[in-house]
C-alpha positions in Angstrom: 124.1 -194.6 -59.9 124.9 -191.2 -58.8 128.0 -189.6 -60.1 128.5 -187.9 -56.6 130.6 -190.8 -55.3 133.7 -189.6 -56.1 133.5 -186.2 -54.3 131.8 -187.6 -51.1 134.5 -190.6 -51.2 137.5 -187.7 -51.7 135.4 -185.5 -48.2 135.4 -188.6 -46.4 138.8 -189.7 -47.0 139.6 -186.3 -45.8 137.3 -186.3 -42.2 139.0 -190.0 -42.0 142.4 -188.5 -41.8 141.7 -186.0 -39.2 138.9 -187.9 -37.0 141.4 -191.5 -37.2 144.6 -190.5 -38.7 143.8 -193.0 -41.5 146.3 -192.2 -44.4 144.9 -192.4 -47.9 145.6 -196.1 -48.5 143.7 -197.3 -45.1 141.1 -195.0 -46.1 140.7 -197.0 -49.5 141.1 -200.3 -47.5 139.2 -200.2 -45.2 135.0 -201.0 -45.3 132.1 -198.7 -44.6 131.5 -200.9 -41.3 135.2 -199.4 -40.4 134.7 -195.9 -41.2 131.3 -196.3 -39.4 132.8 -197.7 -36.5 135.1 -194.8 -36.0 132.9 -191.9 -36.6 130.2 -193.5 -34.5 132.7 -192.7 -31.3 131.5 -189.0 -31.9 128.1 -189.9 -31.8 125.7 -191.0 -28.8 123.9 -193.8 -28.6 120.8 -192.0 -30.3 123.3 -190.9 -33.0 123.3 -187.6 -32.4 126.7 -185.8 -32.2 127.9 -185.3 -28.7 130.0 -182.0 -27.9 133.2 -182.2 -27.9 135.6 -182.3 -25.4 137.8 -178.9 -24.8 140.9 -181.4 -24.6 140.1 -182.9 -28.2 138.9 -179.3 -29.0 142.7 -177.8 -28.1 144.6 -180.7 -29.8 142.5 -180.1 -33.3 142.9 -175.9 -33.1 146.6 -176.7 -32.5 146.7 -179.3 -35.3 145.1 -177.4 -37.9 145.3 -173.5 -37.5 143.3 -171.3 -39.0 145.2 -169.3 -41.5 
């Protein structure tokens, strides 16, 4: 078993929050099929990340300054 788990479980939790708002105790409740199903909104149906939106750009700058 890797010991990387925790880390990549502690990054997730964090893209979770921003990408669905999840706070940490949805993020621990809910499954892999969940977290899938939300990040797979960014993707396009080959899986390959689609650009994003200047709308959704704008809200995130706003959200989380730089600085």
């Amino acid at each position: 078993m890797s010991d990387a788990f925790g880390p990549g479980a502690v990054r997730l939790a964090g893209v979770m929050a921003r990408v669905a708002g999840w706070l940490p105790g949805q993020f621990w409740a809910a499954t892999p099929a969940d977290a899938a199903a939300v990040l797979a909104a960014w993707a396009d149906e080959d899986g390959a990340a689609m650009p994003m939106a200047r709308d959704v750009l704008g809200a995130m700058m706003e959200a989380f300054p730089d600085g």
